[in-house]
Backbone as CSV, one residue per row, in Angstrom:
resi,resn,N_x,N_y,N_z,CA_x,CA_y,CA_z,C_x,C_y,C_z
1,UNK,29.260,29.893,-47.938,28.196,30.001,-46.969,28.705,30.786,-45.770
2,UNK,27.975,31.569,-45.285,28.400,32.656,-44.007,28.110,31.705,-42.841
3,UNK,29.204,32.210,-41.766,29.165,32.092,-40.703,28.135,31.979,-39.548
4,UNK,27.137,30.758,-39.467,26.121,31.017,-38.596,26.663,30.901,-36.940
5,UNK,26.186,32.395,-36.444,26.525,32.665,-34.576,25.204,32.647,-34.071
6,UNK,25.434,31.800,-32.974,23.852,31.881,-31.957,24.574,32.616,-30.999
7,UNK,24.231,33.945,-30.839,24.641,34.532,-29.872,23.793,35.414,-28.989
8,UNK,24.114,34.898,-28.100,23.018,35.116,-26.395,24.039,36.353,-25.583
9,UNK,23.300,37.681,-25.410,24.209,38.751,-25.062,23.123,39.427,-24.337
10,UNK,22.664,38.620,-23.016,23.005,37.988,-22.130,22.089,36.737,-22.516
11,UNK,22.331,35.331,-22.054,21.561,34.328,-22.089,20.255,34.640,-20.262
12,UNK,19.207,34.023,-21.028,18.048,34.142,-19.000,19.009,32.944,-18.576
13,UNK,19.276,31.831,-19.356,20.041,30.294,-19.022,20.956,30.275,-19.983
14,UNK,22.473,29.709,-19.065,23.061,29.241,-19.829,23.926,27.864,-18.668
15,UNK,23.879,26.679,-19.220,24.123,25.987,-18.287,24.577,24.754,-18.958
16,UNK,25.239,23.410,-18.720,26.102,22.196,-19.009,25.149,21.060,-18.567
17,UNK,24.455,20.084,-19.587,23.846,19.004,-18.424,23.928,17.757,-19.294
18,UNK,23.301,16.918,-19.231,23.514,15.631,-19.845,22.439,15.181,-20.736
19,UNK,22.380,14.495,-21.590,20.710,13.218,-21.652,21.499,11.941,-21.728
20,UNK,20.810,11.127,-21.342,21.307,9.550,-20.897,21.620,9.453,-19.456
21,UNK,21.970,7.861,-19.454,22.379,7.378,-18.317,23.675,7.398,-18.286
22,UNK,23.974,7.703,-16.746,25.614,7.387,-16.516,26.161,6.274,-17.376
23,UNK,27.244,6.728,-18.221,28.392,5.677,-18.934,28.080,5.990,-20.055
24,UNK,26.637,6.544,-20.630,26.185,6.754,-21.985,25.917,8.376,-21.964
25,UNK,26.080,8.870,-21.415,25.802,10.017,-20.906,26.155,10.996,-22.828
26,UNK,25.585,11.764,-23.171,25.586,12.900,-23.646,25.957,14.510,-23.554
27,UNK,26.928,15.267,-23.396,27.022,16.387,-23.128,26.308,17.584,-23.674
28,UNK,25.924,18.502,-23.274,25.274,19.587,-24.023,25.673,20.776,-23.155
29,UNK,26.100,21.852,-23.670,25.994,23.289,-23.607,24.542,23.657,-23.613
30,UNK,23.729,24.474,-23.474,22.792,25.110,-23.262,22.430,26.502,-23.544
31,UNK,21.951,27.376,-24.381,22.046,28.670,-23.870,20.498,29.066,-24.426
32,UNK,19.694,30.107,-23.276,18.471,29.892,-23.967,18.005,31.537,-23.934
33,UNK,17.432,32.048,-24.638,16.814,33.534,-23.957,15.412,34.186,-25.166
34,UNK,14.738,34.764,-24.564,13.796,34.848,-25.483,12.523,33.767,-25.898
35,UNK,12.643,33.116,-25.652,12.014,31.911,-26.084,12.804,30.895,-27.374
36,UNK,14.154,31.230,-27.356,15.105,30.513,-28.103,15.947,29.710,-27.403
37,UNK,16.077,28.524,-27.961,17.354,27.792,-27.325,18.398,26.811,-27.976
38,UNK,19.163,27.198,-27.966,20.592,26.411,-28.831,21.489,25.476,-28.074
39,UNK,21.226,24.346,-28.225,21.873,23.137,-27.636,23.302,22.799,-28.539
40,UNK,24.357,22.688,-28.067,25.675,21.854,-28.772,26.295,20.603,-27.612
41,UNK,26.597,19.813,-28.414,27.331,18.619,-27.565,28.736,18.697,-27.749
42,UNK,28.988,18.313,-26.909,30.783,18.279,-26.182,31.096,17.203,-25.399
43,UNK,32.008,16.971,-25.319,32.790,15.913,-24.522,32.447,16.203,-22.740
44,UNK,32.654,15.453,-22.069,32.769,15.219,-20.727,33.703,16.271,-20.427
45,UNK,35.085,15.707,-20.933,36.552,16.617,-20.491,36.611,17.949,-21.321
46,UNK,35.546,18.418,-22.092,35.522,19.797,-23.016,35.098,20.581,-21.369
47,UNK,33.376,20.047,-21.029,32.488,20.736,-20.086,33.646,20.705,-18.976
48,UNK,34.340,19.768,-18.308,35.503,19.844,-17.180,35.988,21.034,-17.223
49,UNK,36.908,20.857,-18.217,37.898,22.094,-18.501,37.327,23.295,-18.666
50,UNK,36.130,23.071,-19.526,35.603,24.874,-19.192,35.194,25.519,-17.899
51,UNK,34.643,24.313,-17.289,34.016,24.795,-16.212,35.407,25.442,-14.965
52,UNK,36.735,24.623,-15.172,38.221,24.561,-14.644,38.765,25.923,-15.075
53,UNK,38.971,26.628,-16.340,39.103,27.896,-17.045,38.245,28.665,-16.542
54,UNK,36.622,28.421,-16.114,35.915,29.977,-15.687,36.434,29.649,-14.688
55,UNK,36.514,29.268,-13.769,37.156,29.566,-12.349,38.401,29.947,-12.079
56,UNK,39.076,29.714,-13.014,40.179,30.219,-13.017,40.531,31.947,-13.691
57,UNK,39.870,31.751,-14.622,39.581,32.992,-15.259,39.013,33.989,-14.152
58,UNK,38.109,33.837,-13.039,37.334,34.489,-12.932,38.195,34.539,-11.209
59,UNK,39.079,33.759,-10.647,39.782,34.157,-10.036,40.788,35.273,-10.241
60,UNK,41.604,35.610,-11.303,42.328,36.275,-11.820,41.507,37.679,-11.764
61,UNK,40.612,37.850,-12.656,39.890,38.741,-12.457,39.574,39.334,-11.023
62,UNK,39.283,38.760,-10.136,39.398,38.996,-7.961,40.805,39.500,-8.090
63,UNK,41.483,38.622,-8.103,43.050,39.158,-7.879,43.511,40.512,-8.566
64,UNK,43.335,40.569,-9.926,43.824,41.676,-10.723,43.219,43.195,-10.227
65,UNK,41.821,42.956,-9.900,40.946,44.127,-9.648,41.100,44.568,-7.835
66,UNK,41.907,43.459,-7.406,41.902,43.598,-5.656,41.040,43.988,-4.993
67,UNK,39.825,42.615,-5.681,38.446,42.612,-4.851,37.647,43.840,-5.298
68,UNK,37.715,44.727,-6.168,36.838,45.546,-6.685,35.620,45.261,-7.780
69,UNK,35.523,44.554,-7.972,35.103,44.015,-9.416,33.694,43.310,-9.165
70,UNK,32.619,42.755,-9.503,31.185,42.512,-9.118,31.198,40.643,-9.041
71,UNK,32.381,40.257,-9.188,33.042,38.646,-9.440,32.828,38.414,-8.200
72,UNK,31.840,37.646,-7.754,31.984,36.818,-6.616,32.818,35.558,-6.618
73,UNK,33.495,35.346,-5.103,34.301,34.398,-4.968,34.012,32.913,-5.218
74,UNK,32.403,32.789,-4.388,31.802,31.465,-5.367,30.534,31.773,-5.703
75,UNK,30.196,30.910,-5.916,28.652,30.987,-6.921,27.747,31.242,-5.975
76,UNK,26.717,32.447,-6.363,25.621,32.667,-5.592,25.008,31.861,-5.403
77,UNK,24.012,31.296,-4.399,23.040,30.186,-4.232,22.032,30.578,-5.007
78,UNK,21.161,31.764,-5.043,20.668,32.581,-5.534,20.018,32.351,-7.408
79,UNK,21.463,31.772,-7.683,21.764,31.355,-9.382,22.018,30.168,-9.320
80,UNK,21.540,29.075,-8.253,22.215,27.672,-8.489,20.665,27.050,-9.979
81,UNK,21.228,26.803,-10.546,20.162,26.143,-11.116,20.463,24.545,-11.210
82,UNK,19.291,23.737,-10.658,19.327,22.471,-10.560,18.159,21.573,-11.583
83,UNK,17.676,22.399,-12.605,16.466,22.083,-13.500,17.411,21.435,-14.730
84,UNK,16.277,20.406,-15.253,17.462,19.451,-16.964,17.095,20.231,-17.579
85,UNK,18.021,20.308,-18.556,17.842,20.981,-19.817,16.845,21.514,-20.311
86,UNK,16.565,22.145,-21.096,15.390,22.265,-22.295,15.082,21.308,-22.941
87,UNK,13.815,20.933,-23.220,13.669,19.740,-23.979,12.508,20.762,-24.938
88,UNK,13.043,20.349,-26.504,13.743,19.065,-26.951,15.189,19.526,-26.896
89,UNK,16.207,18.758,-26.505,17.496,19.213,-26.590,18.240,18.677,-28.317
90,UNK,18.038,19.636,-28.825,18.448,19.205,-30.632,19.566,20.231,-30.551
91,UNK,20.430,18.904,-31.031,21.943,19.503,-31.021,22.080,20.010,-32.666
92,UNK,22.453,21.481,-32.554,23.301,22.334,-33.632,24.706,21.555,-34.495
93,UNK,25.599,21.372,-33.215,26.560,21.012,-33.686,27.235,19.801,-32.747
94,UNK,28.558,19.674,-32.687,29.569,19.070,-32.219,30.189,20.349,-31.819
95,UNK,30.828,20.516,-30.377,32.084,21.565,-30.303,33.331,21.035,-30.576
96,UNK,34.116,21.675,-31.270,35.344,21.062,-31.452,36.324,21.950,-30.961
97,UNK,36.316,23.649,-30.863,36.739,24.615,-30.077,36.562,25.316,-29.341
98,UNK,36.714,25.742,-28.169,36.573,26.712,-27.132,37.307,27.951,-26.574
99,UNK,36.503,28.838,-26.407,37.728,29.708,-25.953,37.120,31.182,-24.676
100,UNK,37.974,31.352,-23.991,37.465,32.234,-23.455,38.058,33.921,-22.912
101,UNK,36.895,34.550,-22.562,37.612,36.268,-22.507,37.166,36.845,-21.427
102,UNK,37.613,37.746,-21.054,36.936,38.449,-19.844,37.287,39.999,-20.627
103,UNK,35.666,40.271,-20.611,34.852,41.595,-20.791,35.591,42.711,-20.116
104,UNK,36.494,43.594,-19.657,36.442,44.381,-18.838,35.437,45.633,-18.671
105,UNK,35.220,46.406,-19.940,34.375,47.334,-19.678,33.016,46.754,-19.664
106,UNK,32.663,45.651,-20.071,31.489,45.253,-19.630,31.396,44.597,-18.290
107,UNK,32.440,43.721,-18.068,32.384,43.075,-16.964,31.446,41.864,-17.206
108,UNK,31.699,41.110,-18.663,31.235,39.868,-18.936,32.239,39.119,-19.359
109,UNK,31.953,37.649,-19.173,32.911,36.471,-19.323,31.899,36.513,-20.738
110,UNK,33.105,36.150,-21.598,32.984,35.617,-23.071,33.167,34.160,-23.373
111,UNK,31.746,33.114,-23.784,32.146,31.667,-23.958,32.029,31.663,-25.409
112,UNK,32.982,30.911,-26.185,32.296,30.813,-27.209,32.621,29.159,-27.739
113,UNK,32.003,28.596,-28.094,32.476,27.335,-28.809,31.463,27.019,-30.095
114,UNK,33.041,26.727,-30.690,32.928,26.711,-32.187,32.559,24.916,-32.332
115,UNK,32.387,25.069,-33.840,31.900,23.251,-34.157,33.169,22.938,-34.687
116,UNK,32.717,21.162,-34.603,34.091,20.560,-34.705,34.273,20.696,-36.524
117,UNK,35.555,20.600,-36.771,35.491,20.854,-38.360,36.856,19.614,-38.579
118,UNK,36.706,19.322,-39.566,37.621,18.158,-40.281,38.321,19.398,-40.758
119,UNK,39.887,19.425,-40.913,40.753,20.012,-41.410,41.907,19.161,-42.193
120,UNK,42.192,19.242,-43.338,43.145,18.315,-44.062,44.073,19.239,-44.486
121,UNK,45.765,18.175,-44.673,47.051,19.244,-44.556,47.809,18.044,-44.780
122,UNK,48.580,18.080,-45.546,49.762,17.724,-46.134,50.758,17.425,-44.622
123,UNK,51.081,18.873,-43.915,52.556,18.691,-42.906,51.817,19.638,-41.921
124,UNK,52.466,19.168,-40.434,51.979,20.060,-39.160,52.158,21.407,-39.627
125,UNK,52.862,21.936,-40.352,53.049,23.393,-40.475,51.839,23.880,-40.947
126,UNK,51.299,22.775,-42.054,50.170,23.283,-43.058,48.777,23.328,-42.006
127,UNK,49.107,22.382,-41.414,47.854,22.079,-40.361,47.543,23.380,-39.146
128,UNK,49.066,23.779,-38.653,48.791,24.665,-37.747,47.954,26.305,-39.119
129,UNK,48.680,26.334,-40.203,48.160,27.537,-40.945,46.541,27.270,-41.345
130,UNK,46.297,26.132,-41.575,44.477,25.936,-41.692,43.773,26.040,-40.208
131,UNK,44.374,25.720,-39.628,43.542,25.823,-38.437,43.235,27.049,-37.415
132,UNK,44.692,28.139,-38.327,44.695,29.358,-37.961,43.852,30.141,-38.636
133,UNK,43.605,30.152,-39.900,43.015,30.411,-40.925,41.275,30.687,-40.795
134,UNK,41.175,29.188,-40.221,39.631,28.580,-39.919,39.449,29.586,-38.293
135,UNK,40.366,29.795,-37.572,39.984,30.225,-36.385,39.255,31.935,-36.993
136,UNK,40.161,32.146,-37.198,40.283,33.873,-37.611,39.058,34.544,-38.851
137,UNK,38.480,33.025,-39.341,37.590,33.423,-40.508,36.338,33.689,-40.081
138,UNK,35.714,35.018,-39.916,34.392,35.313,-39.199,33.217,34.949,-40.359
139,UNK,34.011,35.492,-41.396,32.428,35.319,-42.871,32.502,34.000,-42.858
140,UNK,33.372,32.773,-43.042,32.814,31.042,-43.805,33.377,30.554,-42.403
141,UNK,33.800,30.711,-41.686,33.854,29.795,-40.736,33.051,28.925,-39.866
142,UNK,33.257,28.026,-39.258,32.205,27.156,-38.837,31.009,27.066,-37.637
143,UNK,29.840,26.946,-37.522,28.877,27.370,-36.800,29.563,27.719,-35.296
144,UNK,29.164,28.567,-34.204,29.880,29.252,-33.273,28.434,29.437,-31.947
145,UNK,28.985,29.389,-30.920,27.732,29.660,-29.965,28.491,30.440,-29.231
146,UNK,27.780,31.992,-29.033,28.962,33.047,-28.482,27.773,33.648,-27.361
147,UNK,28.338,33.825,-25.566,27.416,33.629,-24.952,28.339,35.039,-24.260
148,UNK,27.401,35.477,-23.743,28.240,36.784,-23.083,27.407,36.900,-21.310
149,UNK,28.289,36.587,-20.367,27.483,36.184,-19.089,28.360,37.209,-17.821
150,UNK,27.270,37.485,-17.145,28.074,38.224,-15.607,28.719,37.366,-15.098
151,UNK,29.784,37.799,-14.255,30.807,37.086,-13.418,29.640,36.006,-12.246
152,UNK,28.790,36.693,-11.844,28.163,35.956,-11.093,27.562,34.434,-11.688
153,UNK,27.027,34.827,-13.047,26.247,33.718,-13.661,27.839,32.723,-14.345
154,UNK,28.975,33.395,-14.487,29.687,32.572,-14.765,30.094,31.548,-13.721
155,UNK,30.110,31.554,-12.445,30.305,30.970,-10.927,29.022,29.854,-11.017
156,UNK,28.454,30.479,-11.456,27.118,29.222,-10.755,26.866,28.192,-12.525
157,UNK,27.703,28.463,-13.455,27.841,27.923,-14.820,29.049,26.649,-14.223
158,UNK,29.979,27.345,-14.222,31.031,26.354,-13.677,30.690,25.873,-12.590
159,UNK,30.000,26.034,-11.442,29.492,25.198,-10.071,28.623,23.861,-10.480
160,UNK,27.504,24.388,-11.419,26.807,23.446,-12.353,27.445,22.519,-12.984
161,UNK,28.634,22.769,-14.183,29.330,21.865,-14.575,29.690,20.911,-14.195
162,UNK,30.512,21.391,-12.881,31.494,20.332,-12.792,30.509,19.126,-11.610
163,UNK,29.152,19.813,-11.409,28.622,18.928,-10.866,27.914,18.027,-11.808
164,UNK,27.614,17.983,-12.914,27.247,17.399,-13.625,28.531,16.474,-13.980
165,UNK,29.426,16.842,-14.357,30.569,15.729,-14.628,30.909,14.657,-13.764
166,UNK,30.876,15.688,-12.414,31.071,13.981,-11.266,29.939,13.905,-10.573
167,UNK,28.454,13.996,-11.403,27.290,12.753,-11.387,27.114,11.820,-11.731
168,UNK,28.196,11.027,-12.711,28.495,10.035,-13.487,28.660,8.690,-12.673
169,UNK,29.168,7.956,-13.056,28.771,6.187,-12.286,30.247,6.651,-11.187
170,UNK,29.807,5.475,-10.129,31.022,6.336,-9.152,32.021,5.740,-9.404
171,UNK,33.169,5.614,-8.788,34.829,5.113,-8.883,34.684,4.133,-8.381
172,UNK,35.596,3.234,-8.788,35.781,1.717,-8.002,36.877,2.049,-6.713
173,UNK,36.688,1.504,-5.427,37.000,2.498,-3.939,38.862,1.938,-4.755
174,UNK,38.868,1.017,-5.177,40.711,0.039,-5.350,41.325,1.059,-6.295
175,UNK,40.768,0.668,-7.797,41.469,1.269,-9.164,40.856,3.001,-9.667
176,UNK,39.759,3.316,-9.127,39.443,4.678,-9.358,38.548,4.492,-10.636
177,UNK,38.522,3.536,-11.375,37.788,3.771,-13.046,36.642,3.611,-12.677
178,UNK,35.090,4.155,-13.187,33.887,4.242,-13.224,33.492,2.536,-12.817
179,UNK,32.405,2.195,-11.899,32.143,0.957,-11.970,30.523,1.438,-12.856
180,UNK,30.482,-0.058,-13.759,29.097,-0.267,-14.265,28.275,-0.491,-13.624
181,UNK,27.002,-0.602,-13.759,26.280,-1.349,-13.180,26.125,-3.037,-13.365
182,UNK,26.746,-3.427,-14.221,26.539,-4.506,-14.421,27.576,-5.573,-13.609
183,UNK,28.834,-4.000,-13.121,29.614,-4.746,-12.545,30.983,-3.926,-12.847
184,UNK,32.336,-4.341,-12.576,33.673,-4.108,-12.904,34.519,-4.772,-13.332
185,UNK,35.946,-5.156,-14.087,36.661,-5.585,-13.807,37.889,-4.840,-13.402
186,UNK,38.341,-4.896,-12.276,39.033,-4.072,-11.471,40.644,-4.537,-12.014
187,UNK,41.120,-3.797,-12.474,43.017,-4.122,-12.864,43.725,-4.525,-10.901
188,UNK,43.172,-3.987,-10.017,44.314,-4.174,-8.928,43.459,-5.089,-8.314
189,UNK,43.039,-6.028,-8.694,41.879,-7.185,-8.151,42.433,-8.180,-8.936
190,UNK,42.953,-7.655,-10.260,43.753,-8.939,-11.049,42.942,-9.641,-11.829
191,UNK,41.985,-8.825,-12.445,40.817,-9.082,-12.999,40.066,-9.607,-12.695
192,UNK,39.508,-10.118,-11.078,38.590,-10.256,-10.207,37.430,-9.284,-10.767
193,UNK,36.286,-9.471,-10.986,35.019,-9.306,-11.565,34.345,-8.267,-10.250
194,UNK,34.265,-6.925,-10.197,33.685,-6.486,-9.127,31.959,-5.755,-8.784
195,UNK,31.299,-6.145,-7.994,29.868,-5.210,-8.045,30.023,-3.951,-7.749
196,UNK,29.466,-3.400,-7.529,28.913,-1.555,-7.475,29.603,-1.685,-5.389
197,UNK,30.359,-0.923,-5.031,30.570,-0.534,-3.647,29.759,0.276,-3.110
């Protein structure tokens, strides 16, 4: 079976948001254009880190070009988007890989994340060669969402993110771990039972 790519070159939206409530929360990628839209779910710490990599990525890019380049330093207000998702949000896949590029002659950030795939192997050696294998295979490899975005829309992607990640239930002010609503049990309280601060 061939390689199915949803690929948005340029997405109108491409953006990180949730369904559920804090603690149950759901991740989703987003990318929509045309009147199409391709939802994948990811982890909390997948959306973190990407959103941690475009900024970083996209600093490098400022630095390398010495401020020549159309990369703004932060995210336009301009591009903040504060709207949920697309609904219905029907997830494609699971991401299980990510990776990213910077365009030069285009001057687009490259996202792409692949689905998660079960890989089986005898010894780490065998494991690192299937998984190299599976990366590099464009015809059977596993479903892929490949998004091609301006430096600007990459700033206000990662601004989005990482605000969505710490919208989540807040920290307990003592131990730092998420309090429930139903309550806490706090480790530096000594398992003292705590409410919402």
């Amino acid at each position: 079976m061939s390689r199915q790519v949803f690929l948005y070159d340029p997405p109108d939206r491409f953006v990180a948001g949730t369904v559920g409530l804090p603690g149950r929360r759901t991740f989703y990628l987003q990318a929509s254009a045309e009147g199409r839209t391709t939802s994948v779910a990811l982890e909390k710490a997948q959306v973190e880190a990407l959103a941690e990599r475009i900024d970083e990525l996209l600093d490098e890019v400022v630095r390398r070009s010495g401020g020549s380049t159309a990369v703004p330093a932060v995210a336009p207000s301009e591009l903040t988007d504060s709207e949920p998702l697309h609904s219905p949000v029907d997830e494609e896949f699971r991401v299980g890989t990510m990776a990213l590029a910077w365009d030069s002659d285009s001057e687009r950030m490259v996202v792409e994340a692949q689905a998660l795939v079960a890989v089986e192997a005898e010894s780490e050696e065998s494991m690192a060669e299937a998984e190299e294998r599976l990366l590099h295979d464009d015809e059977n490899g596993p479903p892929m969402l490949r998004v091609r975005i301006t430096g600007p829309m990459a700033r206000a992607f990662a601004k989005r993110a990482m605000e969505v990640v710490n919208a989540g239930r807040p920290p307990c002010p003592l131990c730092s771990l998420p309090l429930d609503p139903e309550g806490h049990v706090c480790p530096r309280q000594n398992g003292y039972r705590r409410g919402e601060a």
